[in-house]
ROPAKOL-836445 format. One record per residue: residue in one letter; x, z, y of N, C-alpha, C in turn. Coordinates in steps of 0.02 Angstrom, whole numbers, padded with zeros to 5 digits, always signed. Atoms other than C-alpha are relative to their C-alpha. Example, Ala and Ser with C-alpha at 12.3 -4.5 7.8 and 13.67 -1.06 7.14 Angstrom:
BEGIN
a+00045+00000-00059+00615+00390-00225+00045+00000+00060 s-00042-00003-00059+00684+00357-00053-00039+00037+00055 
END
This chain:
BEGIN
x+00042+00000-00059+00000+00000+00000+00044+00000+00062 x-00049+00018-00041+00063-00051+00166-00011+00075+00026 x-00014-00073-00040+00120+00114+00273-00011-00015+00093 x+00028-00007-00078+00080+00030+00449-00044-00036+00000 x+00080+00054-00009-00082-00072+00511+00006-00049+00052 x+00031+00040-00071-00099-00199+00647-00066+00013+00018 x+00083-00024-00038-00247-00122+00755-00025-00026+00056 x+00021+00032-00056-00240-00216+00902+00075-00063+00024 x-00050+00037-00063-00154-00341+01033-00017-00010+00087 x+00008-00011-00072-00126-00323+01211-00033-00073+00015 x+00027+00044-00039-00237-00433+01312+00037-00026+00075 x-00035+00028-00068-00175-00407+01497+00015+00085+00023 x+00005-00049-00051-00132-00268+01614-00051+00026+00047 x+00049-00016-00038-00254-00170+01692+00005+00032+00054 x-00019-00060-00062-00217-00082+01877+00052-00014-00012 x-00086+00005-00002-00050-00039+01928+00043+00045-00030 x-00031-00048+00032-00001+00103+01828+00031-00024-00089 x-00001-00010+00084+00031+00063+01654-00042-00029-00052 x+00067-00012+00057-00139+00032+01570-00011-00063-00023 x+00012+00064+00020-00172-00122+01461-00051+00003-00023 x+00041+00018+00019-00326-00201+01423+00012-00040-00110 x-00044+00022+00058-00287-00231+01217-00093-00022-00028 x+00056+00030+00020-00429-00318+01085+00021+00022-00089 x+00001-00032+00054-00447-00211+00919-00015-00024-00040 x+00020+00001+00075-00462-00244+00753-00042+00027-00054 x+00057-00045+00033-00584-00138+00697-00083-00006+00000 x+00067+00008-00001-00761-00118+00640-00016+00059+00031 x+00022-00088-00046-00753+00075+00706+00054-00014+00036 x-00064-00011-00040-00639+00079+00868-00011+00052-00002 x-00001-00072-00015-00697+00242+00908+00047+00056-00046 x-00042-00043+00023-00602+00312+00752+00082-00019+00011 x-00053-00005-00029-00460+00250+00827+00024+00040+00081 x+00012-00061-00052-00479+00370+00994+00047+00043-00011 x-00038-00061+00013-00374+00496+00928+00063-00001-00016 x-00067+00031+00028-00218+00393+00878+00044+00036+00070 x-00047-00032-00036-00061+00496+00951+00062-00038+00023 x-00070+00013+00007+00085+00377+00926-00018-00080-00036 x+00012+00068+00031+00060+00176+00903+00084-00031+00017 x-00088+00047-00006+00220+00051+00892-00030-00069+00032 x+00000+00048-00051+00243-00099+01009+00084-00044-00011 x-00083+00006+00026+00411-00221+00971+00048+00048-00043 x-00045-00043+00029+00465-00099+00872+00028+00062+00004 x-00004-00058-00038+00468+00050+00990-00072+00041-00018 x+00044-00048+00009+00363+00202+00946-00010+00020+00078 x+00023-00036-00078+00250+00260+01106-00059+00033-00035 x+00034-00035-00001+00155+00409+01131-00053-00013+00055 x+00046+00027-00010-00032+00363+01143-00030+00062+00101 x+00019-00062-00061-00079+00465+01338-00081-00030-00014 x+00059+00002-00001-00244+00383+01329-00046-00076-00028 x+00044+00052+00069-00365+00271+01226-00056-00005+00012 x+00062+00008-00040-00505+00205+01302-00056-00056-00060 x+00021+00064+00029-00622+00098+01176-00065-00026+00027 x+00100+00048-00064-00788-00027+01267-00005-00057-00071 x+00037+00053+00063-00847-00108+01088+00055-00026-00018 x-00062+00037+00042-00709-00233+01004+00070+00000+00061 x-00100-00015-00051-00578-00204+01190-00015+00060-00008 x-00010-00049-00030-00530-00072+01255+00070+00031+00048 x-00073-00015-00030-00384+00014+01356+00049+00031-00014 x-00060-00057+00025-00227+00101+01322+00052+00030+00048 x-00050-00027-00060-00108+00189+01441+00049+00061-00062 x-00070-00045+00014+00075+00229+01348+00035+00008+00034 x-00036-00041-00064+00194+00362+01404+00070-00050-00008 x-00045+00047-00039+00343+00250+01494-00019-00065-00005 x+00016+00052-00021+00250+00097+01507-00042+00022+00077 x+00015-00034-00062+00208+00128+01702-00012-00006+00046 x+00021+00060-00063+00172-00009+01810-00008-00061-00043 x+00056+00053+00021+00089-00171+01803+00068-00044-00023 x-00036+00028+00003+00247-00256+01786+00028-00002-00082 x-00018-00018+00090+00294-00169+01600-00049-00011-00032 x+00041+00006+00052+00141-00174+01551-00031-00087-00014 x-00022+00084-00010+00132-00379+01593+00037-00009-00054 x-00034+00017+00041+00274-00377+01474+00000+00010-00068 x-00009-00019+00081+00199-00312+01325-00072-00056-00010 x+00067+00016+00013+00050-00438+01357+00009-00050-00064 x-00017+00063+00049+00019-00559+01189+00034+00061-00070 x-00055-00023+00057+00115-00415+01085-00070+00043-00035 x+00052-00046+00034+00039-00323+00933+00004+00072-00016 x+00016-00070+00020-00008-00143+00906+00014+00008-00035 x+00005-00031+00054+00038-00056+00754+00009+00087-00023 x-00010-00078-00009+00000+00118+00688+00010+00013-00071 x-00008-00036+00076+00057+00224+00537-00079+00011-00033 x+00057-00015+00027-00072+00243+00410-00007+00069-00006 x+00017-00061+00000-00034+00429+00401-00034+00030+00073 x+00033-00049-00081-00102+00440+00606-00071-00020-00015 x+00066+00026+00020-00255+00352+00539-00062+00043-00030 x+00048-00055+00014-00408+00430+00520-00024-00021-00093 x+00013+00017+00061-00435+00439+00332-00101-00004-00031 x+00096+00013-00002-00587+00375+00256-00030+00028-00081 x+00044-00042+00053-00739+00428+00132+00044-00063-00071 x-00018+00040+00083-00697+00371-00062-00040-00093+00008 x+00010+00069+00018-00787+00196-00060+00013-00045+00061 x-00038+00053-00045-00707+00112+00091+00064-00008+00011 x-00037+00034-00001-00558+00033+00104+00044-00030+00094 x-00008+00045-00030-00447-00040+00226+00030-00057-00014 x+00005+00076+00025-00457-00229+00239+00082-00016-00043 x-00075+00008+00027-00247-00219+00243+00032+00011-00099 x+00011+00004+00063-00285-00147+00050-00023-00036-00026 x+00032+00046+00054-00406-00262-00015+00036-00081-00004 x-00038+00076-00002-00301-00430+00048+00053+00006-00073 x-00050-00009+00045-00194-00460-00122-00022+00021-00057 x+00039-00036+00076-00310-00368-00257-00023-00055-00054 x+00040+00047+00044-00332-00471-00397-00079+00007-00044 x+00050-00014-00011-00497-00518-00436-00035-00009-00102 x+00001+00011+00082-00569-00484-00627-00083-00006-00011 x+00083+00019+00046-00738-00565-00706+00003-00005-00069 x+00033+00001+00081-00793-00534-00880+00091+00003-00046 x-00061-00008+00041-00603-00462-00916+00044-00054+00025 x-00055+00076-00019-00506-00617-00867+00015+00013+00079 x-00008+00005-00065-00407-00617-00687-00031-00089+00014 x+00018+00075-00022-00500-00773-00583+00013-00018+00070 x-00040+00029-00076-00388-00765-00408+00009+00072+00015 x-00032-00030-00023-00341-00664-00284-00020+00009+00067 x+00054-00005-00087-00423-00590-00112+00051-00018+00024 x-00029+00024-00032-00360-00701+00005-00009+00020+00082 x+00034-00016-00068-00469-00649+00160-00060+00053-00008 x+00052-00052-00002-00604-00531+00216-00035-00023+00070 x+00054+00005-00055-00739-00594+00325-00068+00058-00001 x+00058-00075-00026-00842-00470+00437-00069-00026+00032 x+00063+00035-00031-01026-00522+00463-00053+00068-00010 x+00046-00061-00014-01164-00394+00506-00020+00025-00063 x+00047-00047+00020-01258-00352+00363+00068+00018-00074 x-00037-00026+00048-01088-00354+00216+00055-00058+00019 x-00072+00022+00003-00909-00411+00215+00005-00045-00041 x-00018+00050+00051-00865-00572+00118+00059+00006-00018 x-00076+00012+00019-00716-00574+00010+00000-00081-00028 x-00017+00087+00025-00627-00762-00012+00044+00046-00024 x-00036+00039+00064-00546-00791-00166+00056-00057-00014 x-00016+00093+00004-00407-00915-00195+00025+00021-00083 x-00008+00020+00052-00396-00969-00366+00039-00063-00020 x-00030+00080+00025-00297-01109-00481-00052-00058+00020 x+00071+00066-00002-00464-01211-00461-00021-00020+00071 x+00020+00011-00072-00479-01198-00275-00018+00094+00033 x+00026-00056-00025-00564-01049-00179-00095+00001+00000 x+00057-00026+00001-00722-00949-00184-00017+00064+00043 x+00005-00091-00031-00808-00788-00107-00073+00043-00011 x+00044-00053+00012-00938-00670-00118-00010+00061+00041 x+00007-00049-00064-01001-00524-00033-00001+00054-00034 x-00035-00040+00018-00932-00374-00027-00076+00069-00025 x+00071-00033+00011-01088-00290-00134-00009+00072-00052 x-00002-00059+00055-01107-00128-00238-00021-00024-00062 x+00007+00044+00064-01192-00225-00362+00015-00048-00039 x-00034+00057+00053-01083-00356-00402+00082+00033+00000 x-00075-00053+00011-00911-00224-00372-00001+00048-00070 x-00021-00065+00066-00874-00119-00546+00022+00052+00051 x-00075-00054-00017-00704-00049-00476+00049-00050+00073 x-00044+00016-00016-00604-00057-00352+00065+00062+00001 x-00064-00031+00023-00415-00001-00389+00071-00005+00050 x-00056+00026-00044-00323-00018-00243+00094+00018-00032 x-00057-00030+00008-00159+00075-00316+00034-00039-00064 x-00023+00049+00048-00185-00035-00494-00009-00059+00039 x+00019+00049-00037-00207-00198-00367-00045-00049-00028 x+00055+00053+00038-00361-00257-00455-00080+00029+00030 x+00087-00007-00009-00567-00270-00419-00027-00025-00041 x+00045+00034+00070-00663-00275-00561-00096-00011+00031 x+00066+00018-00013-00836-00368-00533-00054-00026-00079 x+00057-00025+00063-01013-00354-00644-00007-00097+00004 x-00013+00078+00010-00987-00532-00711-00101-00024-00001 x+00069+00049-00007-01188-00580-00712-00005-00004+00078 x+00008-00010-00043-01217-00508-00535+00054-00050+00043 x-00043+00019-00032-01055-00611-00479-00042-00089-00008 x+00031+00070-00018-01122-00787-00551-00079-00004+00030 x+00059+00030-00065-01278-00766-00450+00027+00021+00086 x-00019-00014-00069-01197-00720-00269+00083-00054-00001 x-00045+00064-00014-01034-00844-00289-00004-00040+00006 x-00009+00071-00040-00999-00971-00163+00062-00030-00028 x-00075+00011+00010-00865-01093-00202-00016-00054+00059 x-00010+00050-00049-00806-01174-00085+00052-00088+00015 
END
């Protein structure tokens, strides 16, 4: 499992102090609010304040301090330890886990999560397979298991051939 996340990327500078306007990665920003310590080029900064307004929001790190530094981090990406991360209930996942899980029907591996599309009412996982690609939605009733640590998702092989798209 990876040990850091990409959570965001700076948009622009906001005011003259420091504060960047950044564009999150998340389906919950708000549980990102509380993050103490995100990385930027490679430099660890301590989070002073974390503003989230739906998918933007703002950030103001300590020695970024005028509009001029913070200009210079515009275009760059966010990343935070998974240990500052707010940990989650037993059946969710982050996406950075499920990318890579191989995918198992009726015992047999048949690809490999390639992607994770986010649409209102359930998450689609694509598939790429020897045969091409496929996907499905991310459903309790067509999921067995997921094993993030064995890197496999076992799916209820009837429930799967009625909800698989191929594409």
């Amino acid at each position: 499992m990876k040990s850091e996340f990409e959570i965001a990327k700076v948009v622009k500078p906001r005011g003259l102090k420091g504060e960047m306007k950044v564009e999150f990665y998340s389906s919950d920003v708000a549980r990102l609010s509380k993050l103490k310590h995100v990385k930027l080029r490679d430099t660890q900064y301590e989070v002073e304040k974390l503003t989230p307004e739906g998918q933007y929001g703002f950030v103001k790190l300590k020695g970024i301090d005028s509009i001029e530094a913070a200009e210079a981090m515009r275009g760059q990406l966010i990343f935070a330890r998974r240990e500052d991360l707010p940990s989650l209930s037993e059946d969710k996942f982050y996406i950075v886990d499920i990318i890579g899980l191989s995918v198992i029907v009726d015992g047999g591996v048949v690809g490999t999560i390639s992607d994770v599309l986010q649409y209102g009412s359930a998450d689609v996982y694509v598939v790429k397979s020897a045969q091409g690609s496929f996907s499905f939605p991310a459903l309790k009733q067509v999921i067995k298991e997921i094993d993030v640590k064995g890197g496999k998702m076992v799916l209820d092989d009837v429930m799967f051939s009625r909800v698989v798209v191929y594409n």
